[in-house]
C-alpha positions in Angstrom: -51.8 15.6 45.3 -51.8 18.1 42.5 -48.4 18.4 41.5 -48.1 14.3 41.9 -51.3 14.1 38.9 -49.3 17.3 36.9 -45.6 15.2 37.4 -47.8 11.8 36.1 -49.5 13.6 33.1 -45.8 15.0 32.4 -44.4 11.2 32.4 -47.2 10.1 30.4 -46.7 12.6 27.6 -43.0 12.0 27.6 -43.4 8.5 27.0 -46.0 8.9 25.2 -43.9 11.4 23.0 -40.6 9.4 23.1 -42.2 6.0 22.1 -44.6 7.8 18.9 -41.1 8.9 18.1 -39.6 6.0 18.2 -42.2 4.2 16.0 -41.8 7.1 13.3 -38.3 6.4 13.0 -38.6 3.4 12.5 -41.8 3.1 10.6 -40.9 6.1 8.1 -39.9 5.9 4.4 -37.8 9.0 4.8 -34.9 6.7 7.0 -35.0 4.3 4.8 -31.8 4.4 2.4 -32.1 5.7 -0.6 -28.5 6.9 -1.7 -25.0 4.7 -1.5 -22.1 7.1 -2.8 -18.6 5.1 -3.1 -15.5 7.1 -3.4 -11.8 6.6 -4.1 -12.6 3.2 -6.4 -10.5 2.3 -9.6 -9.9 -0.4 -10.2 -12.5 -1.9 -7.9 -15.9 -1.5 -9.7 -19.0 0.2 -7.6 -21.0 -3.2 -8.2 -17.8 -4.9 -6.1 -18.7 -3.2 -3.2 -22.5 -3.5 -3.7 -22.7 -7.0 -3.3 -19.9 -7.2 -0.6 -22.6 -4.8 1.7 -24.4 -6.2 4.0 -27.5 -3.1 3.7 -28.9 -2.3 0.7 -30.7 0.7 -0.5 -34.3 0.4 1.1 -32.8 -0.6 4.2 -33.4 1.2 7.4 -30.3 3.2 7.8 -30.3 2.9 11.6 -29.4 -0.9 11.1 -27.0 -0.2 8.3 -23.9 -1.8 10.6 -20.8 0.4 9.9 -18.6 -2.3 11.9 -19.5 -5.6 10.0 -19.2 -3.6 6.5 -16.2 -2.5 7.1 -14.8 -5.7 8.2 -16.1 -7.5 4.9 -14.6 -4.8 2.8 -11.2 -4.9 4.1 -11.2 -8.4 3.6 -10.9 -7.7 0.1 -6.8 -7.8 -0.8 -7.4 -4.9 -3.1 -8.8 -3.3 -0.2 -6.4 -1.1 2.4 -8.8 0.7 4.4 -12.4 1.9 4.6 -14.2 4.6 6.2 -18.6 4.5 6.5 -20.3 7.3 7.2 -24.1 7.8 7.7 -25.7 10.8 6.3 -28.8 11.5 8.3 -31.9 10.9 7.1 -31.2 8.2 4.2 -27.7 8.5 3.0 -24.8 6.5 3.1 -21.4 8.0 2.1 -18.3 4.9 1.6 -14.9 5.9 1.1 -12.2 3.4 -0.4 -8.3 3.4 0.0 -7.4 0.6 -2.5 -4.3 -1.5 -1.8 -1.9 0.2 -4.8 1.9 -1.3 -5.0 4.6 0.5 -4.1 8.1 -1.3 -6.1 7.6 -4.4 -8.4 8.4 -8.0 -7.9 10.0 -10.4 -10.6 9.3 -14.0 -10.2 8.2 -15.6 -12.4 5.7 -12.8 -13.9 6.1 -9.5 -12.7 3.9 -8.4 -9.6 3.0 -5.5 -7.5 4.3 -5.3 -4.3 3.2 -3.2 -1.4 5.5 -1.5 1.4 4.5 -4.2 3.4 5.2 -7.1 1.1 1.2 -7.9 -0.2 1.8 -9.5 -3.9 -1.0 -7.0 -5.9 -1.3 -9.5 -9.5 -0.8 -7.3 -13.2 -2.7 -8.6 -15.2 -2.4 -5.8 -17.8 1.4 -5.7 -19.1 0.2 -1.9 -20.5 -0.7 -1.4 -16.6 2.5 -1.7 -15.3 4.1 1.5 -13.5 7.1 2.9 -13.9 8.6 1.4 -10.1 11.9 0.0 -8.4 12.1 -3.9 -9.3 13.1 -6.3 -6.5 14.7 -8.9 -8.0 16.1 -12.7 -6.7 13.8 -13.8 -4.4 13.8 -17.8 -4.2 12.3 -19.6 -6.5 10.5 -22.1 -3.4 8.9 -19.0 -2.1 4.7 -19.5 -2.4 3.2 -16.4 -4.2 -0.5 -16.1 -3.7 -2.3 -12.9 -4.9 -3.0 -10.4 -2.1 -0.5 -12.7 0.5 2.4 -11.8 1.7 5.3 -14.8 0.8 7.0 -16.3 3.2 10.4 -15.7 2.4 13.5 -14.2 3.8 15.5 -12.9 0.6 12.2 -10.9 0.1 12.4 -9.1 3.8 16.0 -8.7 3.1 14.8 -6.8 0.0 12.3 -5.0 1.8 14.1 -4.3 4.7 16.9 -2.9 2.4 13.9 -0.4 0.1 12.7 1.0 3.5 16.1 1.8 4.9 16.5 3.4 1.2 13.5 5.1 1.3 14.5 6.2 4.9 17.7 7.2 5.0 17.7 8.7 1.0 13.6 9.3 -0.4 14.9 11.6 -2.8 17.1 8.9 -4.7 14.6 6.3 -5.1 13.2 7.7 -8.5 16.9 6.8 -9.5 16.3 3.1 -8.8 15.6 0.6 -11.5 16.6 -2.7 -9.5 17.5 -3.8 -6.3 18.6 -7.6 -6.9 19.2 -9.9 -3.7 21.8 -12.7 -4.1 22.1 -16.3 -2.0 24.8 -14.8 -0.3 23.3 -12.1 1.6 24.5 -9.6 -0.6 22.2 -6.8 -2.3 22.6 -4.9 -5.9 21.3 -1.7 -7.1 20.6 -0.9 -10.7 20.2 2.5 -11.5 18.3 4.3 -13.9 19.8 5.7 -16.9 23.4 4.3 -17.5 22.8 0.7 -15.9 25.3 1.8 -13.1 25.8 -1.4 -10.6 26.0 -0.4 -6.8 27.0 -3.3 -4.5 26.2 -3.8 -0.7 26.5 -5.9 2.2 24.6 -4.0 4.2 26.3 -4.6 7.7 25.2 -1.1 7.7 22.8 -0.6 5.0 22.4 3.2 6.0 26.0 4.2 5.9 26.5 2.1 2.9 23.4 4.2 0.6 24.7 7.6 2.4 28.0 6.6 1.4 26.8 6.1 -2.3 24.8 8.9 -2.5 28.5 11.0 -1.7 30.6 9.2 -4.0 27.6 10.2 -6.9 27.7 13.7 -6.3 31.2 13.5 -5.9 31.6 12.0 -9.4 29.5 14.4 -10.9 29.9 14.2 -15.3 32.3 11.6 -14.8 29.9 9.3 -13.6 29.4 8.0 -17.1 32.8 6.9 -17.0 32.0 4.5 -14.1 30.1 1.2 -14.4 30.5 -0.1 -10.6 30.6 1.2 -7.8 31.2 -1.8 -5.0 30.1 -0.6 -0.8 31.1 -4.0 0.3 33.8 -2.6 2.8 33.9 -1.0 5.5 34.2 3.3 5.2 35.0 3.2 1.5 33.3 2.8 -2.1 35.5 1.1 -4.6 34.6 2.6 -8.3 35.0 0.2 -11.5 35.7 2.1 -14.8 34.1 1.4 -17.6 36.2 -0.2 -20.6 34.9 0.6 -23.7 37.2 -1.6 -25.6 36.0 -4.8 -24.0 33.2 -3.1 -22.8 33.8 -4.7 -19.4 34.5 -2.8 -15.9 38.2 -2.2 -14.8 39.2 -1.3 -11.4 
């Protein structure tokens, strides 16, 4: 009988204990919020993300839901990612990857374009970085900001800048156009001299490791060459410049 009135007491206090707790929790000034730090913003202002939140400070930071804020943020087309952390007692810690393009798109007006084909507008001409342009896209193609078009010249472009970027990182810093034509056919500007490459791209990997060769293979005399055409099969045919008609001979 003793040790059943000792177990009860100990039960009693517990609850007691647990459910006091509880109440202080949720009661107490000290986990209410008091503190909303935002990193990695830039061109998104703080205030953006303030009124996208739905907890404020003065909140109770145990119903500060990570989940739905998250969701509403990466809503947001200038929004990649998002990662919400709760600081115990009254702090919340927000950290932002913005959505930031990785070539340029000429249509029109020039836009950003990420790796995985979101348009990112410029609205600042001063703002525009120095990136590869993707070029010849159709003109019927619907561009909405933060959308990715609907249009198959632009994954032939895209399709060509990752196999670039795959097979040859190193030699995209030389790349000041890639230009898509109506009849499947793809052209690289380089930096610099203005030198034309030209691909099919039956093999778009061969075809860039190809031109990378005949480049280091041309060495000082590559100023002497204003085309170099990859359209057949397990060879590069190089057009000379002319400097009397200044047109390419072959």
């Amino acid at each position: 009988m003793k040790t059943r009135k000792i177990k009860y007491l100990f039960w009693t206090l517990a609850v007691l204990f647990l459910t006091g707790s509880a109440v202080f929790v949720m009661l107490s000034p000290v986990f209410r919020i008091n503190k909303i730090s935002i990193a990695g913003i830039n061109r998104i202002t703080r205030q953006d993300v303030l009124e996208k939140l739905p907890f404020a400070e003065g909140d109770h930071i145990l119903f500060a839901g990570k989940k739905r804020a998250r969701e509403i943020l990466v809503a947001d087309g200038r929004i990649a990612d998002v990662e919400i952390h709760r600081r115990f007692p009254n702090e919340i810690d927000i950290f932002i990857g913005e959505e930031y393009p990785e070539l340029l798109l000429s249509a029109g007006k020039v836009w950003g374009l990420t790796g995985e084909g979101k348009l990112l507008p410029i609205d600042n001409p001063f703002e525009i970085p120095s990136l590869p342009i993707l070029s010849g896209i159709d003109k019927e193609a619907v561009l909405i900001p933060y959308r990715r078009p609907e249009s198959e010249m632009l994954e032939r472009g895209l399709d060509f800048w990752r196999q670039l970027k795959g097979t040859s990182p190193q030699f995209l810093d030389k790349v000041s156009e890639i230009h898509i034509d109506e009849n499947d056919g793809i052209a690289l500007v380089l930096t610099g001299d203005g030198l034309l490459a030209e691909f099919d791209c039956d093999d778009c990997r061969a075809e860039i490791l190809r031109l990378v060769a005949v480049l280091e293979d041309l060495g000082a005399e590559r100023s002497e060459v204003s085309i170099i055409d990859l359209r057949y099969s397990d060879q590069a045919v190089v057009h000379l410049f002319n400097p009397k008609n200044n047109k390419p001979t072959g």
